[in-house]
N, CA, C and O atoms as a DFTB+ gen file, in Angstrom:
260 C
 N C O
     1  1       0.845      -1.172       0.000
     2  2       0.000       0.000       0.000
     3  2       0.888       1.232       0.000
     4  3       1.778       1.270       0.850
     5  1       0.800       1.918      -0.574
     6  2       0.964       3.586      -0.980
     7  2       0.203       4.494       0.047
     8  3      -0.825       4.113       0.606
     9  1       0.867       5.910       0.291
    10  2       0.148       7.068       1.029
    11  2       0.649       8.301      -0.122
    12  3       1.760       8.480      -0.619
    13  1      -0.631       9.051      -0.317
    14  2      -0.444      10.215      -0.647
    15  2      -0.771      11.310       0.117
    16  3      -1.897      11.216       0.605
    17  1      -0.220      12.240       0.367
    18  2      -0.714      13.133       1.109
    19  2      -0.770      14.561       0.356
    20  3       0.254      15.228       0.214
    21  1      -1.889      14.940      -0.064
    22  2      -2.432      16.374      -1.064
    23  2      -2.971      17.660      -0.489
    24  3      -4.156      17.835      -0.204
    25  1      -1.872      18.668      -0.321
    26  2      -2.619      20.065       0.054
    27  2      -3.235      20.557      -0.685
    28  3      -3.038      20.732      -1.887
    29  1      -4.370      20.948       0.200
    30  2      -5.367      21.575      -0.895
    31  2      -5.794      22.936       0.380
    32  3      -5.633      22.790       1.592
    33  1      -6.444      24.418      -0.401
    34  2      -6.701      25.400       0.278
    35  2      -8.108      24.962       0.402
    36  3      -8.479      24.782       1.562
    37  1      -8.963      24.752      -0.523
    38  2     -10.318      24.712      -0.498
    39  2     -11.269      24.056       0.049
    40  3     -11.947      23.730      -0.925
    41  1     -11.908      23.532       1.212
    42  2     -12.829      22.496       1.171
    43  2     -13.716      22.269       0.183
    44  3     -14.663      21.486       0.271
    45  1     -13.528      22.721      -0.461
    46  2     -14.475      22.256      -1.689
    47  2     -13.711      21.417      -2.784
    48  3     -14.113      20.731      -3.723
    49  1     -12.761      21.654      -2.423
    50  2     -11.590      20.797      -3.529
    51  2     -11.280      19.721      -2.603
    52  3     -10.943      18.699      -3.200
    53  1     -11.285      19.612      -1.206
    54  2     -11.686      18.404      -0.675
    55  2     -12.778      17.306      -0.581
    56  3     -12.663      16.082      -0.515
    57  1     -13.529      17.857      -0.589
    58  2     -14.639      17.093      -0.847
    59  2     -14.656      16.728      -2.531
    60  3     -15.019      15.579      -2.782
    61  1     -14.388      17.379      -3.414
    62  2     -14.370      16.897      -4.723
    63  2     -12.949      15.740      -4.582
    64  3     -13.061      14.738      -5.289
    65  1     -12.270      15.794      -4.128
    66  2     -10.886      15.187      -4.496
    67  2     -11.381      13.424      -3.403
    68  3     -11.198      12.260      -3.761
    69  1     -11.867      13.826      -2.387
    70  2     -12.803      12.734      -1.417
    71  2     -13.449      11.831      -2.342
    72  3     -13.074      10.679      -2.557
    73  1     -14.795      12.615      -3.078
    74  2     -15.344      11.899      -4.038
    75  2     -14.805      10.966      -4.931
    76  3     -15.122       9.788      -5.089
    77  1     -13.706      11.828      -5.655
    78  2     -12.798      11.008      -6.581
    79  2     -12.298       9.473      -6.102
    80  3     -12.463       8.463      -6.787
    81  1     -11.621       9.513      -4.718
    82  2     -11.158       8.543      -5.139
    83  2     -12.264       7.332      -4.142
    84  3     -12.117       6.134      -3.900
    85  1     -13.379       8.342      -3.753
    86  2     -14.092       6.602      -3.352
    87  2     -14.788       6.206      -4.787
    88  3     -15.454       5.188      -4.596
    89  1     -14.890       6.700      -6.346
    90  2     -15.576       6.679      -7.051
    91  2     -13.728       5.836      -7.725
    92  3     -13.765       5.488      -8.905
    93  1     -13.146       5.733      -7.405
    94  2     -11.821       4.817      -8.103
    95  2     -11.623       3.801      -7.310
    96  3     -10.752       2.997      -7.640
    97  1     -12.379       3.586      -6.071
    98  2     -12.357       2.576      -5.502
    99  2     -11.242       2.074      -4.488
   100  3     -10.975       0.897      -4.247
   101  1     -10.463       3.550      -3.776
   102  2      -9.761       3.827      -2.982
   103  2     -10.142       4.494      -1.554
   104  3     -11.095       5.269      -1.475
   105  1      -9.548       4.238      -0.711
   106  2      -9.914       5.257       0.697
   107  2      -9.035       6.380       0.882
   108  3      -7.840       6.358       0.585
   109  1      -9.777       7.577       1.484
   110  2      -9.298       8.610       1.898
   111  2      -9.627       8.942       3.082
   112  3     -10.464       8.267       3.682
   113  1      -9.002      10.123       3.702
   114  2      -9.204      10.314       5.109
   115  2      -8.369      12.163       4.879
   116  3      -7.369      12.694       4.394
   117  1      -9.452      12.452       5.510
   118  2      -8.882      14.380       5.380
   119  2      -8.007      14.347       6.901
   120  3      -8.224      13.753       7.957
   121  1      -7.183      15.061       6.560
   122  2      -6.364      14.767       8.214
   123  2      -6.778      16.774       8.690
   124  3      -7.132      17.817       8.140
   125  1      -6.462      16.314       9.844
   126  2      -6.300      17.934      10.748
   127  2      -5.326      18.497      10.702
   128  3      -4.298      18.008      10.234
   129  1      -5.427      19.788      11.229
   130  2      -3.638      20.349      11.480
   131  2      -2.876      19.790      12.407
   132  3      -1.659      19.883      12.247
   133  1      -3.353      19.137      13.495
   134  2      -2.545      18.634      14.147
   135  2      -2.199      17.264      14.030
   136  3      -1.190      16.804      14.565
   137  1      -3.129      16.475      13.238
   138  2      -2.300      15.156      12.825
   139  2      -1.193      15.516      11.642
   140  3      -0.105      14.941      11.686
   141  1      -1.411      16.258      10.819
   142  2       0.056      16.128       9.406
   143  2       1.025      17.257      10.742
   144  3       2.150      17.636      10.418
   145  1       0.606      17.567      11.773
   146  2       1.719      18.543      12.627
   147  2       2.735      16.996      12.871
   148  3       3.902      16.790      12.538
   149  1       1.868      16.202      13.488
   150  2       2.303      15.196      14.422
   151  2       3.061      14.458      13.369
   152  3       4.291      14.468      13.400
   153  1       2.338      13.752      12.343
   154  2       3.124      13.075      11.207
   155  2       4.383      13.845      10.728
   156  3       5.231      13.127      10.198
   157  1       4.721      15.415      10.828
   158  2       5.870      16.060      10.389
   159  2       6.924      15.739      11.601
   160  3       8.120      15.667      11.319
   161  1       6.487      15.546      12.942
   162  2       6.978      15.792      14.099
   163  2       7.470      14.425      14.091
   164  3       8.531      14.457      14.714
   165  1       7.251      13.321      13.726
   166  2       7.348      11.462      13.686
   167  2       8.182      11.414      12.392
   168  3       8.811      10.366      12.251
   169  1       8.295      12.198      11.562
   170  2       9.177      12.105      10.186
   171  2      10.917      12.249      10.696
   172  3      11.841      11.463      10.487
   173  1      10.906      13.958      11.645
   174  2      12.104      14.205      12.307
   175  2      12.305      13.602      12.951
   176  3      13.536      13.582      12.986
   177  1      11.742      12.608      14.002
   178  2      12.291      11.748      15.361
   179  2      12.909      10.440      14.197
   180  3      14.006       9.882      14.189
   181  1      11.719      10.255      13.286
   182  2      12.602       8.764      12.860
   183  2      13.901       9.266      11.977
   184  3      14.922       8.578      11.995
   185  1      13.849      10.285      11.329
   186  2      15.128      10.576      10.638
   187  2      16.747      11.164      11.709
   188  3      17.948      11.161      11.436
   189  1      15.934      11.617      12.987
   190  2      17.113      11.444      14.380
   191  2      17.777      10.588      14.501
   192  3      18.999      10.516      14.623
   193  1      16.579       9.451      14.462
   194  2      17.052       8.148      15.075
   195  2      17.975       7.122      14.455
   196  3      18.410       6.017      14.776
   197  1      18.127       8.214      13.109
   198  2      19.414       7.204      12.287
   199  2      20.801       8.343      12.406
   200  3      21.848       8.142      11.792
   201  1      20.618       9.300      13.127
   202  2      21.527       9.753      12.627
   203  2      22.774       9.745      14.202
   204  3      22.193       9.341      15.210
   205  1      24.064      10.071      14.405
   206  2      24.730       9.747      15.194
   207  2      24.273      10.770      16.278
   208  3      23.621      11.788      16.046
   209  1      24.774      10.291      17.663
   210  2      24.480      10.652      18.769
   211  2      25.099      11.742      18.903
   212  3      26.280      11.627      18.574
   213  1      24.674      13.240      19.410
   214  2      25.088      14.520      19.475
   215  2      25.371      14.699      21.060
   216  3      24.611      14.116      21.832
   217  1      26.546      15.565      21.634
   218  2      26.799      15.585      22.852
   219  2      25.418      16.959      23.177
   220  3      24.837      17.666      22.354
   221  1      25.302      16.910      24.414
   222  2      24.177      17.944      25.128
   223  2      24.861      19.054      25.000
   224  3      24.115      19.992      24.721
   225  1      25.875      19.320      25.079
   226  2      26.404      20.926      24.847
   227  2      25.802      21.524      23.660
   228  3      25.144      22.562      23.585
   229  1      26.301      20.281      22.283
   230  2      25.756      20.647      21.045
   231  2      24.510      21.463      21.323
   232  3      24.514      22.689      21.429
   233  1      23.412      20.663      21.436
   234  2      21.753      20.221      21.851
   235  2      21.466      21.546      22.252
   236  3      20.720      22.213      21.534
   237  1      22.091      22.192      23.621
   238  2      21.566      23.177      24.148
   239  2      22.203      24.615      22.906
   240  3      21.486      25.578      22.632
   241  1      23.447      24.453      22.407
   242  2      23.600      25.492      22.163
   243  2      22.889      25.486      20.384
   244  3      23.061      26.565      19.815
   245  1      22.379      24.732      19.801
   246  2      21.209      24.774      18.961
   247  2      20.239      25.656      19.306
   248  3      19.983      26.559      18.511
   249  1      19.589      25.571      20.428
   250  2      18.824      25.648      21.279
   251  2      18.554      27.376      21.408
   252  3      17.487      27.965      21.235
   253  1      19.811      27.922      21.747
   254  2      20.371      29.222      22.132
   255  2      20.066      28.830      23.864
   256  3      19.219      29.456      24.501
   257  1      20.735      27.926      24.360
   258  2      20.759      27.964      25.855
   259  2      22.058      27.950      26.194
   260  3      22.387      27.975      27.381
């Protein structure tokens, strides 16, 4: 299975774009702002989680602490 994920400004271009694909015989699901927040927020932790371990000095002074 495949995910697309399509910005659109309009609810009306949602609901047309909705239609579409239960009429192709696919599911959709309109997400909120805070689920594609959360899905952006789960993209950076898993792309962290490959990358090498940073000392806390680093961390904070990213930070501006």
């Amino acid at each position: 299975m495949e995910t697309v994920l399509v910005n659109v400004e309009k609810k009306s271009d949602i609901a047309f774009l909705l239609s579409l694909v239960k009429k192709l015989g696919m599911s959709a699901k309109p997400l909120t702002h805070a689920e594609v927040e959360d899905w952006k927020l789960a993209q950076k932790i898993e792309a962290g989680m490959k990358t090498s371990s940073v000392h806390r000095d680093e961390v904070m002074k990213a930070l501006g602490k």
